[in-house]
C-alpha positions as CSV (number, residue, x, y, z in Angstrom):
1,X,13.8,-174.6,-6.5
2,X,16.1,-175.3,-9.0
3,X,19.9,-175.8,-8.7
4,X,22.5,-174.8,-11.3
5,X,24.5,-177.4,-12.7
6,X,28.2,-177.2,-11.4
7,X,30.5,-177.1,-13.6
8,X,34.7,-177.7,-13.7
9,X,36.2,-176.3,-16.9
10,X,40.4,-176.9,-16.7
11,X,42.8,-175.6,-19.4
12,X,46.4,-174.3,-19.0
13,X,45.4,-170.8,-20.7
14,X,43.7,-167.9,-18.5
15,X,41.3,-166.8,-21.4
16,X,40.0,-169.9,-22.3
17,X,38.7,-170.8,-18.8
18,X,37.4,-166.9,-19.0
19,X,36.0,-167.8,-22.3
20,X,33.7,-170.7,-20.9
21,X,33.2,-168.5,-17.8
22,X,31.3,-166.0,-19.9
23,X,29.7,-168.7,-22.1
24,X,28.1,-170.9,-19.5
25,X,27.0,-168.5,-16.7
26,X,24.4,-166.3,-18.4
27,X,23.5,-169.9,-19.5
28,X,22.6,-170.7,-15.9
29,X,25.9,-173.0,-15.3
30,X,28.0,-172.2,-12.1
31,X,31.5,-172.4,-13.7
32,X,34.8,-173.0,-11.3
33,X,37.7,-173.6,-13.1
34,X,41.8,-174.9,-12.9
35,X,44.6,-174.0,-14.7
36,X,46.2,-177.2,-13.9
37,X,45.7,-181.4,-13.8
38,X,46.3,-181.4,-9.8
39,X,43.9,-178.3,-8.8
40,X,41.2,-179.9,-11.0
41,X,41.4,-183.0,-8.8
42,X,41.6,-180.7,-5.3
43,X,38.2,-179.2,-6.6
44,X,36.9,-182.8,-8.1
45,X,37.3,-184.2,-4.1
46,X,36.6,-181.2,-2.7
47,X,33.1,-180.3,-4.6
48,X,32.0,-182.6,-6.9
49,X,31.1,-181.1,-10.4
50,X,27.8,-181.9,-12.8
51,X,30.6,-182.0,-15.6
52,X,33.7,-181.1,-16.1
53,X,35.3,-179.6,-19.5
54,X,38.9,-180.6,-19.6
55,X,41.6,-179.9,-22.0
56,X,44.4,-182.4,-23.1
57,X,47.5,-180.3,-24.1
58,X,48.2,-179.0,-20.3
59,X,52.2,-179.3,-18.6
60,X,52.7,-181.3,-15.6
61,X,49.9,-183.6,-16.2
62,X,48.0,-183.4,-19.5
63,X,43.9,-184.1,-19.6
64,X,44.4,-187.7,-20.2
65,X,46.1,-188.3,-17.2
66,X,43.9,-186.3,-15.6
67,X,40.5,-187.8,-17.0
68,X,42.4,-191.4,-16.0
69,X,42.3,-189.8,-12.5
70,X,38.3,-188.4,-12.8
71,X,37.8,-192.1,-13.6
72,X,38.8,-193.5,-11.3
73,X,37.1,-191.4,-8.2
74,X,34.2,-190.6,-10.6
75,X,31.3,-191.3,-13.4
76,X,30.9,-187.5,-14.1
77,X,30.4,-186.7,-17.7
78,X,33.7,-185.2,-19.1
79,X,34.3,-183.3,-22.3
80,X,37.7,-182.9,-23.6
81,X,38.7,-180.3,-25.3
82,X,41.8,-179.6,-27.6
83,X,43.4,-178.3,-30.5
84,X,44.5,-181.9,-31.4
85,X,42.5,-183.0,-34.0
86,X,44.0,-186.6,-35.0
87,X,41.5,-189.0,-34.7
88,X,44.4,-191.1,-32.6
89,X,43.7,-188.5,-30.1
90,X,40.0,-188.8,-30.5
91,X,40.4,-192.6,-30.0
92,X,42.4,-192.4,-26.9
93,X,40.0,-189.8,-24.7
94,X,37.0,-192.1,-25.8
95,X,39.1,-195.6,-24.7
96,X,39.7,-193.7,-21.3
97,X,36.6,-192.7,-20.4
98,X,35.5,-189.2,-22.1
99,X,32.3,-188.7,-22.7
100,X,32.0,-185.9,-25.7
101,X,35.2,-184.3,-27.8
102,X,35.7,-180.5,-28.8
103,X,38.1,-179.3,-31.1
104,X,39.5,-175.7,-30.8
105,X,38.9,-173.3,-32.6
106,X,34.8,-174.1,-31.3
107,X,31.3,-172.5,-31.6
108,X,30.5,-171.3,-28.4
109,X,26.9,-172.0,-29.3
110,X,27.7,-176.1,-30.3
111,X,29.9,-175.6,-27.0
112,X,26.7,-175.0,-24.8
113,X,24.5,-177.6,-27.0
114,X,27.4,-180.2,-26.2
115,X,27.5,-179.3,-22.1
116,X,23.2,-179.3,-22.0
117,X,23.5,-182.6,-23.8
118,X,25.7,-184.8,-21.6
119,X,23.9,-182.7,-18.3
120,X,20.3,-183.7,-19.4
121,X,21.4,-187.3,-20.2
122,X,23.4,-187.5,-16.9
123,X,20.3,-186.0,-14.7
124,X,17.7,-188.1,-16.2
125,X,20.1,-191.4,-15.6
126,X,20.0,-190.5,-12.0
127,X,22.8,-188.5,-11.8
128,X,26.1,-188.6,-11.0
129,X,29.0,-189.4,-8.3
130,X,31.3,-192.0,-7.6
131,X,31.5,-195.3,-9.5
Protein backbone atom coordinates (compact mmCIF):
# COMPACT_ATOMS: atom_id res chain seq x y z
CA UNK A 1 0.00 0.00 0.00
CA UNK A 2 1.10 3.08 -0.88
CA UNK A 3 1.30 6.26 1.33
CA UNK A 4 0.68 9.85 0.15
CA UNK A 5 3.40 12.15 0.38
CA UNK A 6 2.73 14.74 3.23
CA UNK A 7 2.98 17.85 2.40
CA UNK A 8 3.38 21.58 4.52
CA UNK A 9 2.55 24.51 2.25
CA UNK A 10 2.83 28.03 4.49
CA UNK A 11 1.95 31.52 3.13
CA UNK A 12 0.48 34.52 4.91
CA UNK A 13 -2.65 34.58 2.35
CA UNK A 14 -5.76 32.22 2.79
CA UNK A 15 -6.20 31.58 -1.06
CA UNK A 16 -2.95 30.73 -1.82
CA UNK A 17 -2.64 27.86 0.69
CA UNK A 18 -6.38 27.01 -0.85
CA UNK A 19 -4.75 27.28 -4.17
CA UNK A 20 -2.11 24.52 -3.47
CA UNK A 21 -4.80 22.68 -1.55
CA UNK A 22 -6.75 22.10 -4.73
CA UNK A 23 -3.62 21.59 -6.82
CA UNK A 24 -1.87 18.92 -4.93
CA UNK A 25 -4.69 16.69 -3.60
CA UNK A 26 -6.40 15.38 -6.71
CA UNK A 27 -2.60 14.98 -7.37
CA UNK A 28 -2.46 12.37 -4.51
CA UNK A 29 -0.52 14.80 -2.01
CA UNK A 30 -2.01 15.19 1.56
CA UNK A 31 -1.66 18.94 1.96
CA UNK A 32 -1.69 20.71 5.67
CA UNK A 33 -0.93 24.11 5.66
CA UNK A 34 0.12 27.53 8.09
CA UNK A 35 -0.62 30.87 7.64
CA UNK A 36 2.32 31.72 9.74
CA UNK A 37 6.39 31.01 10.44
CA UNK A 38 5.60 29.63 14.10
CA UNK A 39 2.46 27.16 13.24
CA UNK A 40 4.64 25.87 10.36
CA UNK A 41 7.24 24.78 12.92
CA UNK A 42 4.26 23.36 15.62
CA UNK A 43 3.26 21.14 12.61
CA UNK A 44 7.12 20.52 11.28
CA UNK A 45 7.73 18.84 15.22
CA UNK A 46 4.50 17.79 15.52
CA UNK A 47 4.21 15.70 12.01
CA UNK A 48 6.99 15.64 9.94
CA UNK A 49 6.20 16.70 6.24
CA UNK A 50 7.61 14.84 2.78
CA UNK A 51 8.16 18.64 1.78
CA UNK A 52 7.22 21.69 2.66
CA UNK A 53 6.35 24.82 0.20
CA UNK A 54 7.09 27.89 2.02
CA UNK A 55 6.71 31.47 1.17
CA UNK A 56 9.31 34.36 2.04
CA UNK A 57 7.22 37.59 2.29
CA UNK A 58 5.14 36.51 5.63
CA UNK A 59 4.94 39.13 9.03
CA UNK A 60 6.33 38.00 12.28
CA UNK A 61 8.87 35.76 10.80
CA UNK A 62 9.39 35.65 7.07
CA UNK A 63 10.24 32.18 5.11
CA UNK A 64 13.86 32.67 5.60
CA UNK A 65 13.85 32.67 9.08
CA UNK A 66 11.65 30.07 8.94
CA UNK A 67 13.59 27.68 6.43
CA UNK A 68 16.82 28.72 8.96
CA UNK A 69 14.53 27.00 11.53
CA UNK A 70 13.45 23.73 9.08
CA UNK A 71 17.30 23.50 8.91
CA UNK A 72 18.18 23.23 11.67
CA UNK A 73 15.56 20.32 12.97
CA UNK A 74 15.45 18.99 9.43
CA UNK A 75 16.74 17.78 5.80
CA UNK A 76 13.21 17.98 4.22
CA UNK A 77 13.15 19.25 0.73
CA UNK A 78 11.78 22.93 0.86
CA UNK A 79 10.54 25.05 -2.01
CA UNK A 80 10.20 28.70 -1.45
CA UNK A 81 7.91 30.50 -3.01
CA UNK A 82 7.52 34.34 -3.56
CA UNK A 83 6.69 37.23 -5.57
CA UNK A 84 10.42 38.44 -5.11
CA UNK A 85 12.03 37.89 -8.02
CA UNK A 86 15.68 39.49 -7.54
CA UNK A 87 18.14 37.05 -7.98
CA UNK A 88 19.65 38.46 -4.35
CA UNK A 89 16.59 36.84 -3.08
CA UNK A 90 17.17 33.78 -5.14
CA UNK A 91 20.78 33.72 -3.77
CA UNK A 92 19.92 33.95 -0.24
CA UNK A 93 17.07 30.88 0.03
CA UNK A 94 19.71 28.70 -1.95
CA UNK A 95 22.81 29.87 0.70
CA UNK A 96 20.22 28.80 3.46
CA UNK A 97 19.20 25.72 2.56
CA UNK A 98 16.21 25.75 -0.08
CA UNK A 99 15.97 23.28 -2.18
CA UNK A 100 13.84 24.58 -5.42
CA UNK A 101 12.55 28.48 -6.01
CA UNK A 102 8.95 29.52 -7.38
CA UNK A 103 8.11 32.83 -8.44
CA UNK A 104 4.43 34.07 -8.22
CA UNK A 105 2.50 34.48 -10.47
CA UNK A 106 3.25 30.29 -11.16
CA UNK A 107 1.91 27.42 -13.46
CA UNK A 108 0.14 25.28 -11.32
CA UNK A 109 1.18 22.49 -13.68
CA UNK A 110 5.38 23.52 -13.34
CA UNK A 111 4.10 23.87 -9.57
CA UNK A 112 3.25 20.05 -9.37
CA UNK A 113 6.39 19.02 -11.74
CA UNK A 114 8.55 21.07 -9.22
CA UNK A 115 6.94 19.19 -5.81
CA UNK A 116 7.16 15.44 -7.82
CA UNK A 117 10.68 16.37 -8.60
CA UNK A 118 12.29 17.19 -5.22
CA UNK A 119 9.68 14.08 -3.66
CA UNK A 120 11.13 11.44 -6.16
CA UNK A 121 14.75 12.56 -5.60
CA UNK A 122 14.17 12.76 -1.75
CA UNK A 123 12.38 8.99 -1.64
CA UNK A 124 14.95 7.40 -3.79
CA UNK A 125 17.90 9.03 -1.48
CA UNK A 126 16.37 7.29 1.40
CA UNK A 127 14.21 9.71 2.54
CA UNK A 128 13.94 12.17 4.76
CA UNK A 129 14.10 13.44 8.63
CA UNK A 130 16.36 14.96 10.85
CA UNK A 131 19.93 15.88 9.95
Amino acid sequence: MTTKARILAVDDEENILHLFKRALEPEGYSVDTALDGATALAKLEATPPDLVILDIKMPDMNGYQVLKQIRQRSNVPVIMVTGVREAVSLDRALDIGADDYITKPFHIKELIARVQAKLRRSQAGGGVGLP
